[in-house]
N, C-alpha and C positions, 0 to 999 in steps of 0.2 A: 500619826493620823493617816488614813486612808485618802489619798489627795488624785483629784482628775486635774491636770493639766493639760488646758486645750489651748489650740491658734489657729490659724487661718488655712488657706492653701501653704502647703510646704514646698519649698522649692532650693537647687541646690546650695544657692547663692543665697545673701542679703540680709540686712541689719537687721529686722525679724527674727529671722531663723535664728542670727547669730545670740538673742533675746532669748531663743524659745530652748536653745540648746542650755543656754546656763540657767536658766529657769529650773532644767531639768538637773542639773546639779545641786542646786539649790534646794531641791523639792525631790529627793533620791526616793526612788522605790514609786513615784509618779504613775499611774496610770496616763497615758499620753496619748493622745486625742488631736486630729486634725481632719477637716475638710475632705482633703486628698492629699498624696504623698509623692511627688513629683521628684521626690531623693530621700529614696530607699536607702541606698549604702550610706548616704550620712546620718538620716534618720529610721533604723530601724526598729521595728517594733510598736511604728507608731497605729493604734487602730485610724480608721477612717469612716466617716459620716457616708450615706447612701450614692452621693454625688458622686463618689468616687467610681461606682458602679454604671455613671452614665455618660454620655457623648458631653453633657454642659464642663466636666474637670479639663476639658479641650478650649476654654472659651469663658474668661471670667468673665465678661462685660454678660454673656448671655446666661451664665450660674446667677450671677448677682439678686436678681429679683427671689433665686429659690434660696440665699442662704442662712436668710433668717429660716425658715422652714424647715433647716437642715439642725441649724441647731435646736430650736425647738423637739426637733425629735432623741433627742440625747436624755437616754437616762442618767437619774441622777442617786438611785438607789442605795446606798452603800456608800456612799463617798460623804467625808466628814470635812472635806473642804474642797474647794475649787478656785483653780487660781486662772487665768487666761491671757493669753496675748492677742491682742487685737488692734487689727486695722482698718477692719469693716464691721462686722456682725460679730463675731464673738464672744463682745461682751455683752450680747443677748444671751448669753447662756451664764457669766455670773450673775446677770438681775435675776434669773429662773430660782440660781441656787438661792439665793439670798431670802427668796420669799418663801422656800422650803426651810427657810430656820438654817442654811447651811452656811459657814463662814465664807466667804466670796472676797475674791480680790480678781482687780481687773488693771493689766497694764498694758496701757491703752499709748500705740506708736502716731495713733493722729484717729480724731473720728474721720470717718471714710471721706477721703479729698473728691472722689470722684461724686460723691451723694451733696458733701457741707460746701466747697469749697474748688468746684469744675475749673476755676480761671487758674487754678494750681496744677490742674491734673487732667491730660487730654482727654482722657477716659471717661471722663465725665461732659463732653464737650457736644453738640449736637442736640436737634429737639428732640428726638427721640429721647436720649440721653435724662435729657432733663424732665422731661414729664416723667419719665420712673423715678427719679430724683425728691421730684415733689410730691409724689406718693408717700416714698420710703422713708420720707423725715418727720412727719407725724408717728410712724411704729419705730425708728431708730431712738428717738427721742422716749418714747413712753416705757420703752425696754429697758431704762436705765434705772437707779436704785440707790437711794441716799442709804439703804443697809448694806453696799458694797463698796470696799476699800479701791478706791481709783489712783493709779500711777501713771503720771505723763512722762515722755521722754522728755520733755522742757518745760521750759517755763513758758514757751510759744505755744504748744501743743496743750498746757497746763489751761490757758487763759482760751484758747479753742475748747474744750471741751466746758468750760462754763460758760463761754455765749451758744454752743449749741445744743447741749444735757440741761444745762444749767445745774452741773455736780461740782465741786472740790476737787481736785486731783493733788494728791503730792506728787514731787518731781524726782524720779530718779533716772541720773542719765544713762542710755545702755551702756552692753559693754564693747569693747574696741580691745583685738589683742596687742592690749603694750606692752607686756613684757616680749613678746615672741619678737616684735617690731628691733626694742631696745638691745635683746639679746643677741643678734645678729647672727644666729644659728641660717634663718637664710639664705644668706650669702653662700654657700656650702649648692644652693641649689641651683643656682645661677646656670645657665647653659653658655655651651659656645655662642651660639646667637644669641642671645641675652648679653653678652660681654659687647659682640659685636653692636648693638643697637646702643650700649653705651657708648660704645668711644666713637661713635658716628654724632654724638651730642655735642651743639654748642659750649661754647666754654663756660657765658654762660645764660641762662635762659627761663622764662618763666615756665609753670607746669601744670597740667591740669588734665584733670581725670574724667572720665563717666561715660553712661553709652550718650551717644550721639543721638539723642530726640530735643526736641524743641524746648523744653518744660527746663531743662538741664541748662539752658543759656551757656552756652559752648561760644556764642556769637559776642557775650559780654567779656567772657577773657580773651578774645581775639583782640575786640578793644581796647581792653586794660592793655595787651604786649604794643597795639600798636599807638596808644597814646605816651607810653613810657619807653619809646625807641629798644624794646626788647625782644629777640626770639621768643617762642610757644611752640613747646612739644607739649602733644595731647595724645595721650592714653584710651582706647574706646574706640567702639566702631557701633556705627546704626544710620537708620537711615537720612538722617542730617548732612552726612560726611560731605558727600558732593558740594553741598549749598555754601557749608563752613568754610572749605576749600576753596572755594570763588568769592566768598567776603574776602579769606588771608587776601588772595592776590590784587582784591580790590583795594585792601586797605594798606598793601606794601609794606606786609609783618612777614617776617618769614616764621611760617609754622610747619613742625614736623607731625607728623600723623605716624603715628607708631601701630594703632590696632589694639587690638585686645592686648592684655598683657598678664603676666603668671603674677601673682602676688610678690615673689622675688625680687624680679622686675621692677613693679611699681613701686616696691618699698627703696629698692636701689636710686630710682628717679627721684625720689622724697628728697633722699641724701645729698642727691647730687646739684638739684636745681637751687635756684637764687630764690626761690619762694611760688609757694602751691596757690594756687587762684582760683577759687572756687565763688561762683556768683550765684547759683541757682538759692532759689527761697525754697529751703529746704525743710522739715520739722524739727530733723536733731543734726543729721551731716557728721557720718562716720570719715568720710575722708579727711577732710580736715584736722581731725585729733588725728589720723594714723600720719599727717604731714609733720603736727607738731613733735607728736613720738619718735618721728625720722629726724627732729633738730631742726623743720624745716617752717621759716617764719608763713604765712599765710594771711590770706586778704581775701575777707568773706560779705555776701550781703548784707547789708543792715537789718533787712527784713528776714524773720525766720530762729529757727532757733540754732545753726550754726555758728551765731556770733557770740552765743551762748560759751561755748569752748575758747574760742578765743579770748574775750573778754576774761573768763579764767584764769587761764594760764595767761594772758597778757603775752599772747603768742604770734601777734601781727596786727592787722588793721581790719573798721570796714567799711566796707563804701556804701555809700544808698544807690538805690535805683535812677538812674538818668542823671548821672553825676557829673561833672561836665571837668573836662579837663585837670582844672586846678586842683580840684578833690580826689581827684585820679590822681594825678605825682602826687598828692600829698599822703594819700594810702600806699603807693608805691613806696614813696622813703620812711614812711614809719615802719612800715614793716620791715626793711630793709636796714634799719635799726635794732631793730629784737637782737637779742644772743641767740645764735641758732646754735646747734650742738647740742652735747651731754644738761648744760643749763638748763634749756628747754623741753628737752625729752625727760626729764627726771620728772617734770611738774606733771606733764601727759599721766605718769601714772593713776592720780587722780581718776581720769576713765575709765582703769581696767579693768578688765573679765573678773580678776577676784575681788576688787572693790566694789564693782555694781553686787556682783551677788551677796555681798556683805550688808547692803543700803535693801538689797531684799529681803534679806532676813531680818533687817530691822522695823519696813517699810510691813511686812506682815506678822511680826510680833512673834517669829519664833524663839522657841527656847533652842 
């Protein structure tokens, strides 16, 4: 079949992309369709929507209002299915196909946090913000299509898209590379400085990932190290850093600030820490599976669909929101209980790049 697969903005990084790439595997010979294309050398060949020809592909908050508009201008000519990744608008263009008699599938990574759900997603934060907001969700909502196959990254994001569509989604989790993770090819990449920033490490120490914005609660795993008498090395740089850095000292944790870091790197930190602490209410939380593929137990929000992974694999704990001491060591030593190693990392597979694309091909009825 002659297949258009479209998504959003493209960019070099992010669980998305990483969604849209094996999509394209999955759907070989793809016509491939984005917004704008912000990574070329990893996505080439991809066409692009008018946007991409303007100052707005510099400026999502101020694209946003035109991309319904952008997808509406997509032919649909010749194409005997349409599949899409979507995080905002995209799956405006499977409801189009669908109502052309065309088979549609839409996997859908959250309807748009910054339109359904601002107290998640700064982006959406502000009155400005929000009066386009409440525009946009009377046409987000009518664009959708009980003739189009819906796919949530969870069962969070599954139950968000029927109180805001009011559609069905099946669940399939993205993919996460855990073989690359398990295989420990790697380690082969490691630099001198990379060695160096390990053995500069606690013996031993909680760990935690992501850029440094507010939304990410960077401030709740400071907590968690400094309610469980532990070090906290963090991974990531943004503009939080400062503020995070003056909680550590106020709350007398010692935290290391490492910076961005190579994938290498991070995987190596996976291996080596006492367990990965991630709090942010996330939709699905790629990092967390790459902790437990690293052997490495983990302790995630209640809230969200990260606890999803965990609860799976039975890979650590989670804590709720404003948890108060006792539920904090108490997450700290369950997790700290798990088998970490080969044990735990076998079950990760579950996630992988070739098993999600295997639940695609099931989830859209290929032969």
């Amino acid at each position: 079949m002659t297949t258009l697969l479209a998504h959003e903005w493209l960019a070099p990084h992010g669980g998305s992309e990483n969604v849209f790439e094996q999509l394209g595997r999955a759907f070989p010979g793809s016509r491939r369709l984005c917004l704008w294309n912000d990574a070329a050398e990893r996505f080439a060949g991809v066409d692009e929507t008018f946007l991409a020809r303007t100052p707005l592909r510099r400026s999502k908050a101020l694209a946003l209002p035109v991309m319904p508009l952008a997808w509406s201008g997509v032919k649909l000519e010749g194409f005997e299915r349409v599949v899409v990744s979507s995080h905002a608008f995209a799956h405006h263009l499977a409801a189009r196909a669908a109502r052309q008699s065309i088979p549609a599938y839409a996997y859908v990574h959250s309807p748009a946090r910054y339109v359904w759900t601002p107290e998640l997603d700064p982006r959406g934060q502000g009155w400005g913000k929000r009066q386009v907001a409440r525009a946009i969700k009377p046409l987000d909502r009518a664009r959708t299509s009980d003739q189009v196959a819906y796919a949530a990254n969870s069962q969070y994001v599954a139950r968000r898209v029927a109180n805001t569509w009011g559609r069905e989604a099946d669940v399939v989790y993205p993919p996460v590379d855990v073989l690359r993770i398990r295989s420990g090819s790697w380690r082969a990449e490691l630099t001198d400085q990379d060695h160096e920033v390990l053995s500069s490490m606690p013996e031993d120490f909680l760990f935690t990932a992501s850029r440094l914005v507010s939304y990410k609660r960077i401030d709740l795993s400071i907590e968690f190290a400094a309610a469980n008498d532990c070090p906290l090395v963090v991974a990531g740089d943004g503009p939080e850093r400062q503020a995070l850095e003056g909680l550590a000292v106020a709350r007398g944790v010692p935290v290391t600030f490492v910076g961005r870091v190579s994938d290498p790197l991070l995987f190596a930190l996976y291996e080596k820490c006492l367990m990965f602490v991630f709090l942010a209410i996330e939709d699905f939380g790629i990092m967390p599976v790459e902790a437990m593929a690293s052997g490495a137990p983990t302790v995630v929000s209640s809230v969200g669909g990260a606890r999803e992974s965990v609860d799976r694999l039975s890979g650590g704990d989670v804590l709720d929101p404003g948890a108060g001491p006792s539920e904090t060591r108490r997450a700290f030593e369950s997790a700290l209980a798990v088998p970490r190693g080969p044990v735990l990392a076998d079950k990760a597979e579950y996630f992988s790049n070739e098993a999600f694309r295997t639940r695609i091909i099931e989830w859209a009825q290929l032969p």
